[in-house]
DRENBALUM-778660 format. One record per residue (C-alpha): residue in three letters; x, y, z. Coordinates in nm, 4 decimals. Layout:
N
rest ala; xx X; yy Y; zz Z $
...
END
This chain:
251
rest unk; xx -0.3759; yy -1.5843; zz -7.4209 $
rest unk; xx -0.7335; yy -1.4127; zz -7.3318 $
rest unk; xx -1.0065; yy -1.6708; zz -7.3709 $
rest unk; xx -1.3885; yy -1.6043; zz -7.3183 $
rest unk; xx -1.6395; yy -1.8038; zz -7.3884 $
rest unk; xx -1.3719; yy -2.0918; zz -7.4379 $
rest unk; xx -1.2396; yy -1.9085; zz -7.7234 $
rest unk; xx -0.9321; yy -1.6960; zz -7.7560 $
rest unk; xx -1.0268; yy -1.3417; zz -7.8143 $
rest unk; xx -0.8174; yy -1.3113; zz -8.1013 $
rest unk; xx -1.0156; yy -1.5727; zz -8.3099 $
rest unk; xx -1.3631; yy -1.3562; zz -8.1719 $
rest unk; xx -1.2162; yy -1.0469; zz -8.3067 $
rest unk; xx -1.1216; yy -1.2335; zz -8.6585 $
rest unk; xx -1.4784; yy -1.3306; zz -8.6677 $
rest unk; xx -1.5858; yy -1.0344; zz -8.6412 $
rest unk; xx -1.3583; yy -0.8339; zz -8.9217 $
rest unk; xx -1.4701; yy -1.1378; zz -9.1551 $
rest unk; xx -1.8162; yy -1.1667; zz -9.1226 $
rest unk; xx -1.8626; yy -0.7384; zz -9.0438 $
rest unk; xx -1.5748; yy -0.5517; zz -9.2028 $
rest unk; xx -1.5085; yy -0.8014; zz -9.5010 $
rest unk; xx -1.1188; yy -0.9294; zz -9.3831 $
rest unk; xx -1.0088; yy -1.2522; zz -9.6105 $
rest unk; xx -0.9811; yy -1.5058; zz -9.3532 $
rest unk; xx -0.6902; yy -1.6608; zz -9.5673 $
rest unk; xx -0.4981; yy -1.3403; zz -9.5623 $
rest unk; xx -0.5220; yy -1.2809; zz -9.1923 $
rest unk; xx -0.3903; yy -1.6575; zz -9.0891 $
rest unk; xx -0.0941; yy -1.5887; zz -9.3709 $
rest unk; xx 0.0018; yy -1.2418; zz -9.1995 $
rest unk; xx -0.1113; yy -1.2867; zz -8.8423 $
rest unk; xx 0.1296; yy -0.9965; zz -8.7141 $
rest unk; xx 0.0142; yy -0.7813; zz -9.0447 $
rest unk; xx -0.1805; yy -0.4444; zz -8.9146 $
rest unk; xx -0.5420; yy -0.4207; zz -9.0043 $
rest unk; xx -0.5016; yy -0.1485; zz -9.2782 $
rest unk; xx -0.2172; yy -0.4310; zz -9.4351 $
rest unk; xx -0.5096; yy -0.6520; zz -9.4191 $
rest unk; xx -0.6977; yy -0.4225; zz -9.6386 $
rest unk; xx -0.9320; yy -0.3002; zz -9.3487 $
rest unk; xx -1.0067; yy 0.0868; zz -9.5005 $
rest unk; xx -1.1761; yy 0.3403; zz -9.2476 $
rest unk; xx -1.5759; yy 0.2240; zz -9.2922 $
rest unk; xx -1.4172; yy -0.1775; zz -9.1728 $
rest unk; xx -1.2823; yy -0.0062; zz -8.8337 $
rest unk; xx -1.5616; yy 0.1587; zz -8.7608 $
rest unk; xx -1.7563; yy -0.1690; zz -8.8158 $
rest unk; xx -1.5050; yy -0.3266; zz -8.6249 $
rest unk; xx -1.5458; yy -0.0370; zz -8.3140 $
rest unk; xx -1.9464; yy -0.0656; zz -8.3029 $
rest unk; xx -1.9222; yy -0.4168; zz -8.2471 $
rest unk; xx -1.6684; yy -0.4337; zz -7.9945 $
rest unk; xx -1.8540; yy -0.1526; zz -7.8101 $
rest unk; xx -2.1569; yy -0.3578; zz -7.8330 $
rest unk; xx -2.0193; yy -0.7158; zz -7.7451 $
rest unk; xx -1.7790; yy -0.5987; zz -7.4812 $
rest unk; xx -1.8674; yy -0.2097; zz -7.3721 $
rest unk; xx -1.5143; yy -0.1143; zz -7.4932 $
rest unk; xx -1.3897; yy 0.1409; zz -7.7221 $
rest unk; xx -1.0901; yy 0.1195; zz -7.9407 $
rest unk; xx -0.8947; yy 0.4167; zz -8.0769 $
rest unk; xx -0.9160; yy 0.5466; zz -8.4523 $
rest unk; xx -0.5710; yy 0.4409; zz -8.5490 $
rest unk; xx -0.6554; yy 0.0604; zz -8.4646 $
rest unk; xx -0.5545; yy 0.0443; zz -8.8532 $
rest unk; xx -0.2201; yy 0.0339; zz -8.7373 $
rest unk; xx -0.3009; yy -0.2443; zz -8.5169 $
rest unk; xx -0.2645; yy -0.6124; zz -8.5709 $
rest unk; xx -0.5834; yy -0.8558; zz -8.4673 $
rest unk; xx -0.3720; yy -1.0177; zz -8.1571 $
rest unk; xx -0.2779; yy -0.6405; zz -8.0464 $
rest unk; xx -0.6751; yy -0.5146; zz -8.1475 $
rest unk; xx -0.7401; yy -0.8185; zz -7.8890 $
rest unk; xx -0.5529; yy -0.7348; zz -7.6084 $
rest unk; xx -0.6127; yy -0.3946; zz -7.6044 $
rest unk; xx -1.0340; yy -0.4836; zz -7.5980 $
rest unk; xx -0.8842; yy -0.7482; zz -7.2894 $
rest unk; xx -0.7196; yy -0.4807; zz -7.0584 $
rest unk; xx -1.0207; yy -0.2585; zz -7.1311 $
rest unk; xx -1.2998; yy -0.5192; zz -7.0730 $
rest unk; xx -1.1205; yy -0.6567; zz -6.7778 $
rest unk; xx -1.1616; yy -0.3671; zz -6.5260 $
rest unk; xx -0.8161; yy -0.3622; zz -6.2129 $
rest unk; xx -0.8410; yy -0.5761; zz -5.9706 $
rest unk; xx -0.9349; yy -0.4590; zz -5.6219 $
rest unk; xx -0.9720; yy -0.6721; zz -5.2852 $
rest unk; xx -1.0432; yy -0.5969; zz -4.9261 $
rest unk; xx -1.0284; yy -0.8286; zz -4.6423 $
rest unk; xx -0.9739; yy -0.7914; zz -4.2830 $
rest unk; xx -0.9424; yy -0.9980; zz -3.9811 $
rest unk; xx -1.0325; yy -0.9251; zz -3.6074 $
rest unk; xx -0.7846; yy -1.0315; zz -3.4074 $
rest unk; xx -0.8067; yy -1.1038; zz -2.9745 $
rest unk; xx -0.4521; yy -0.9040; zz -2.9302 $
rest unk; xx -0.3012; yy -0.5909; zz -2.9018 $
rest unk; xx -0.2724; yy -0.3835; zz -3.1372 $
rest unk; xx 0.0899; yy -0.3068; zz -3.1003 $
rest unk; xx 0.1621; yy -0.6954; zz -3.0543 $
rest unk; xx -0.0426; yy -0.7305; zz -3.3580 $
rest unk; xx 0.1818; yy -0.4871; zz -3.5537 $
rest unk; xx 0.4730; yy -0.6026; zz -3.4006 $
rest unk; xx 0.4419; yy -0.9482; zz -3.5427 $
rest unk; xx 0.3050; yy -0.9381; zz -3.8765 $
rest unk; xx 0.5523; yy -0.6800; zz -3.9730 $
rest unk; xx 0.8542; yy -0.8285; zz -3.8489 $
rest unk; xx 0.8974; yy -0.9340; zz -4.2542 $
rest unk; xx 1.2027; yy -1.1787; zz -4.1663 $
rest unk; xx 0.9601; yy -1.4091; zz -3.9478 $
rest unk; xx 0.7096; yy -1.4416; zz -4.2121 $
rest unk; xx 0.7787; yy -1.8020; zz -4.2669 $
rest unk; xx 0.6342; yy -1.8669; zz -3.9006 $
rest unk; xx 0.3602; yy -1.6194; zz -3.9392 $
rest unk; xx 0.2060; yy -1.7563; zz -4.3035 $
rest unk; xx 0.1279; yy -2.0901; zz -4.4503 $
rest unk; xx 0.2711; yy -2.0142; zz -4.8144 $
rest unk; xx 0.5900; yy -1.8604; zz -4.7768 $
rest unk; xx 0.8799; yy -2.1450; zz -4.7616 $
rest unk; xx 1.1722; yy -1.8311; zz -4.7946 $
rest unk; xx 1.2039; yy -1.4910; zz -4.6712 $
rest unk; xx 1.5444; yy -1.2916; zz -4.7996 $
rest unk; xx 1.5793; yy -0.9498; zz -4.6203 $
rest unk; xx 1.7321; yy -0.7804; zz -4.9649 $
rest unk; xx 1.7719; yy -0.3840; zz -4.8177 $
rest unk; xx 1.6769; yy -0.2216; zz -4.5043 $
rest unk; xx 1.6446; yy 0.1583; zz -4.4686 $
rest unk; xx 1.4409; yy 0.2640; zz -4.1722 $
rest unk; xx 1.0885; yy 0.1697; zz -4.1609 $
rest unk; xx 1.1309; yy 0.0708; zz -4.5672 $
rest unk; xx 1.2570; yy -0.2756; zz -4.6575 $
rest unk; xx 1.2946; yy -0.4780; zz -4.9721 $
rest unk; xx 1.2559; yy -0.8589; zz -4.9474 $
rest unk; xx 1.2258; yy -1.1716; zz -5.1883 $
rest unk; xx 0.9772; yy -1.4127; zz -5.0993 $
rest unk; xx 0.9672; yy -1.7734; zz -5.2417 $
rest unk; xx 0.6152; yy -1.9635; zz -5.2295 $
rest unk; xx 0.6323; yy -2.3714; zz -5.1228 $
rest unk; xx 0.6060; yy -2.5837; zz -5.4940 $
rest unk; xx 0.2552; yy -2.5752; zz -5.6246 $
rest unk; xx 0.0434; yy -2.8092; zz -5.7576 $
rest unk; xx 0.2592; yy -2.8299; zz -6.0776 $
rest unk; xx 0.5894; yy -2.7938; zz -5.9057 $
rest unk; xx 0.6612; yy -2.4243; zz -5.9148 $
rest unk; xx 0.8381; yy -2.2418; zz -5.6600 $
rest unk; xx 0.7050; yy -1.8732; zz -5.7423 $
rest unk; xx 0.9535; yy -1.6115; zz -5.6250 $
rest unk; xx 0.9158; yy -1.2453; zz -5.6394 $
rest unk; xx 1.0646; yy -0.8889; zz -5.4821 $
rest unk; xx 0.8404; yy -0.6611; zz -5.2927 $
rest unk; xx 0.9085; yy -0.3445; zz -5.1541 $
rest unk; xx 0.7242; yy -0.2226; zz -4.8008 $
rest unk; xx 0.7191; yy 0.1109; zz -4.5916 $
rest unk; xx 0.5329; yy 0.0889; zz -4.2472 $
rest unk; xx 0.4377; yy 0.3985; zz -4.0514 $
rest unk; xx 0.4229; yy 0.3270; zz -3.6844 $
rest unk; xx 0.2513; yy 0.6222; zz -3.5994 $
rest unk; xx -0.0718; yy 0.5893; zz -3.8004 $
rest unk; xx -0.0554; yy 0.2177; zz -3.8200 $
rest unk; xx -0.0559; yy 0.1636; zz -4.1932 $
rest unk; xx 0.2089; yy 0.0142; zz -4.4382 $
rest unk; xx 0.2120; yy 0.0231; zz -4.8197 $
rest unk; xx 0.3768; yy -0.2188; zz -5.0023 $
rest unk; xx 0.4083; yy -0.2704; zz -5.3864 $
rest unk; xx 0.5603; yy -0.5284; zz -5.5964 $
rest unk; xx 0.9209; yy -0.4494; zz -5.7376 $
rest unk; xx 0.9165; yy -0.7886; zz -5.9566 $
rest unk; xx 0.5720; yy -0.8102; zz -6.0998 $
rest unk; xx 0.5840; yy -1.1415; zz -6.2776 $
rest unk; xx 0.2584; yy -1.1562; zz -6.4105 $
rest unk; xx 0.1319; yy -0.8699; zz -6.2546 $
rest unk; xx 0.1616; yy -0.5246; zz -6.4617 $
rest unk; xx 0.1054; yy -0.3652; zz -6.0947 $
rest unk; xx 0.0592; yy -0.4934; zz -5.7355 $
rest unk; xx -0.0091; yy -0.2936; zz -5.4803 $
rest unk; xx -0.1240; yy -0.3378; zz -5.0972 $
rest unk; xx -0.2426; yy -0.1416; zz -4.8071 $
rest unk; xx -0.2207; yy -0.2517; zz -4.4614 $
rest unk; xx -0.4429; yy -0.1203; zz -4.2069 $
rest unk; xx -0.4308; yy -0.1176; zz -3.8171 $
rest unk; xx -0.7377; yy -0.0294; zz -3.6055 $
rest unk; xx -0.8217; yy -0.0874; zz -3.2166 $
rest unk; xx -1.1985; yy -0.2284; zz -3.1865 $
rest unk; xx -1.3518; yy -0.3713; zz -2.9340 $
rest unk; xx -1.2909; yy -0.6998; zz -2.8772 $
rest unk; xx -0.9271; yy -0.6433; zz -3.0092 $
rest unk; xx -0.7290; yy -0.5371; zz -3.3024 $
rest unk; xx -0.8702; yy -0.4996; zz -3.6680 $
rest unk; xx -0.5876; yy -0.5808; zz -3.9466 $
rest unk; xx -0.7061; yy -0.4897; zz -4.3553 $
rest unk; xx -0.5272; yy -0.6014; zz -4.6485 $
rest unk; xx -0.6388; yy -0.3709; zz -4.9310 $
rest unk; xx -0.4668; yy -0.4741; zz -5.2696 $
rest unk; xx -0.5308; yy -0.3061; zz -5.6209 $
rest unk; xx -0.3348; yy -0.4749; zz -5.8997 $
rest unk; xx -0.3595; yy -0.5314; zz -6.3019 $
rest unk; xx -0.2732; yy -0.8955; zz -6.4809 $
rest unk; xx -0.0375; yy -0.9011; zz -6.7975 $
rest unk; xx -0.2332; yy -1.0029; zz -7.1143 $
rest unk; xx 0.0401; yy -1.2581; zz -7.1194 $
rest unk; xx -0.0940; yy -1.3990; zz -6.7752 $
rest unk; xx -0.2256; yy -1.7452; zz -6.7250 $
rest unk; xx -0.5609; yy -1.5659; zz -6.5345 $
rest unk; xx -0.7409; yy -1.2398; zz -6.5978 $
rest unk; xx -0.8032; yy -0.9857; zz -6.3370 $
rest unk; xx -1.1679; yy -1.1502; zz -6.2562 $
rest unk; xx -0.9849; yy -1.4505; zz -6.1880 $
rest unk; xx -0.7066; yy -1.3237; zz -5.9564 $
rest unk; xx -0.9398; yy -1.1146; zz -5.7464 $
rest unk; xx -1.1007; yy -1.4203; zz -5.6922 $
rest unk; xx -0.7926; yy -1.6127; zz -5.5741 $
rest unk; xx -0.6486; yy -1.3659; zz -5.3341 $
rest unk; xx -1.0132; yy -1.3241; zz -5.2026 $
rest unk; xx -0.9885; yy -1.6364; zz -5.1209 $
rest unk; xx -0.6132; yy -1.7263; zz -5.0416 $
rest unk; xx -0.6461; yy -1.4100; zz -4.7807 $
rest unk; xx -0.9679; yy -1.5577; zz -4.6247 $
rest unk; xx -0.7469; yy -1.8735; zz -4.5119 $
rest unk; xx -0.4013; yy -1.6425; zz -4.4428 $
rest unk; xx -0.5916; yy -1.4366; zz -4.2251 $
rest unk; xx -0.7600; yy -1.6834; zz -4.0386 $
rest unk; xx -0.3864; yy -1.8661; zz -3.9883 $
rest unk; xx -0.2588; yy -1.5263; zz -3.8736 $
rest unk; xx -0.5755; yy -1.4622; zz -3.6401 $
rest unk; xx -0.4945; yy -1.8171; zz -3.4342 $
rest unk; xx -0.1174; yy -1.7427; zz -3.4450 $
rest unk; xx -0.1359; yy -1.4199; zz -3.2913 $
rest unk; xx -0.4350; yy -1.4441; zz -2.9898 $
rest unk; xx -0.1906; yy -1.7958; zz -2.9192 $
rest unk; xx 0.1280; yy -1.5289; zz -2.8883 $
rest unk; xx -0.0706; yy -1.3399; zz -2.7169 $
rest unk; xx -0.1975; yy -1.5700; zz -2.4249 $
rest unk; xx 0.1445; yy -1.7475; zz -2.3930 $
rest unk; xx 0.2985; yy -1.3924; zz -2.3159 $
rest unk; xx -0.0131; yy -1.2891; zz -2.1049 $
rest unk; xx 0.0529; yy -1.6234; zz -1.8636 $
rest unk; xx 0.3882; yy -1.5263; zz -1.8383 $
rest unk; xx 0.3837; yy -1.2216; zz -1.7462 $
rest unk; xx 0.5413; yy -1.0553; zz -1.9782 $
rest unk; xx 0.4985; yy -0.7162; zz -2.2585 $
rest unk; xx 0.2998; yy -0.9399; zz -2.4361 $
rest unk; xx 0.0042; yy -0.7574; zz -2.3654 $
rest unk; xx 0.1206; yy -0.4836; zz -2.6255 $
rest unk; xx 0.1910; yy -0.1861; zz -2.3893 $
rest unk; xx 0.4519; yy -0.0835; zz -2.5789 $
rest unk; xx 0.5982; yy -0.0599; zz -2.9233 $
rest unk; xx 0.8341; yy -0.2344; zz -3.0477 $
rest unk; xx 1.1110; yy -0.1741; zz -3.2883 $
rest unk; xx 1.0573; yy -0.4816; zz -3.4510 $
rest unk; xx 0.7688; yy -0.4359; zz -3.5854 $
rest unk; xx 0.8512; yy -0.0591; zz -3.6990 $
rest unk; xx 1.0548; yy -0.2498; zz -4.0115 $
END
């Protein structure tokens, strides 16, 4: 349920078709999933009801929101007020880069590579394209979340995309991984652009603001793991330094 100002929309946008467009409040709680032109709203109420909602939230609803109940008149002003989430972060990393590629994209490993992940299933594997399930360790309430992603890296220009297959509460998920040499090591972005269900326990405000800072602490996890792969190979001696590619991190 969308809630703002500690008040689900749905009651906002009632208030407003009572006290602007004339709705009987009765009517409306004894036909909640009644369309507003059932409600009696004729076409000088929905325009009412559209200049307010532009004003309040900056959103415009369509002329046939007649045929629209209030809960679907409120979810349609959520997805529109509630631009797609978008989030860039990026960690510099004291390795190679082909080390660096070699071990965050060996998918199968993840477990040892981040903190969340408890299982990694390897569903399909077709060149540098695989399809996985990961499970999440129980969180604060319990819940195990589980979901299938789909990810295609390209070895040659050092990027993968990867997109959700099972969105759970997602409507879309998508990430970019990017690979660049600096000085001082190997640069590794995570660019993600997704959408939240209206159904979903957070809005997209909320999310961005979780994986901002859920990849803050991955990254950071990922950084020390690496640059201590890195040295332990470089005492020893061995390709650890990153020389060459390596086919387990072409997926």
């Amino acid at each position: 349920m969308t809630v703002t100002h500690g008040r689900p929309l749905t009651a906002e946008i009632t208030d407003i078709l009572v006290a602007h467009c004339g709705l009987d409040a009765d009517a409306a709680a004894r036909a909640p999933a009644a369309s507003l032109e059932e409600l009696g709203m004729d076409s000088l109420a929905l325009l009412e009801l559209s200049a307010v909602v532009a004003d309040r939230w900056q959103v415009s609803i369509p002329e046939q929101s007649g045929q629209l109940s209030i809960p679907a008149v409120a979810d349609l002003v959520a997805r529109r007020a509630d631009p797609p989430g978008h989030t860039e972060n990026g960690v510099l990393i004291d390795a190679p880069l082909a080390l660096v590629w070699e071990i965050t994209n060996d998918v199968a490993n993840w477990t040892e590579l981040f903190t969340e992940y408890a299982v990694v299933q390897i569903l399909h594997h077709d060149g540098h394209t695989v399809r996985f399930r990961l499970t999440m360790h129980p969180d604060e309430n319990g819940v195990a979340w589980s979901w299938v992603s789909e990810r295609t890296a390209d070895p040659v220009s050092r990027q993968v995309r990867a997109h959700r297959v099972e969105t759970g509460p997602f409507e879309y998920m998508r990430i970019h991984w990017r690979y660049t040499e600096e000085e001082g090591g190997t640069r590794m972005t995570w660019v993600q652009d997704f959408a939240m269900k209206p159904t979903a326990p957070v809005d997209n405000a909320a999310m961005t603001e979780r994986i901002n800072t859920n990849s803050a602490i991955q990254l950071g996890v990922i950084k020390d793991r690496v640059e201590r792969i890195a040295r332990q190979r470089a005492e020893q001696g061995g390709p650890a330094a990153g020389d060459e590619p390596t086919e387990a991190g072409d997926e």
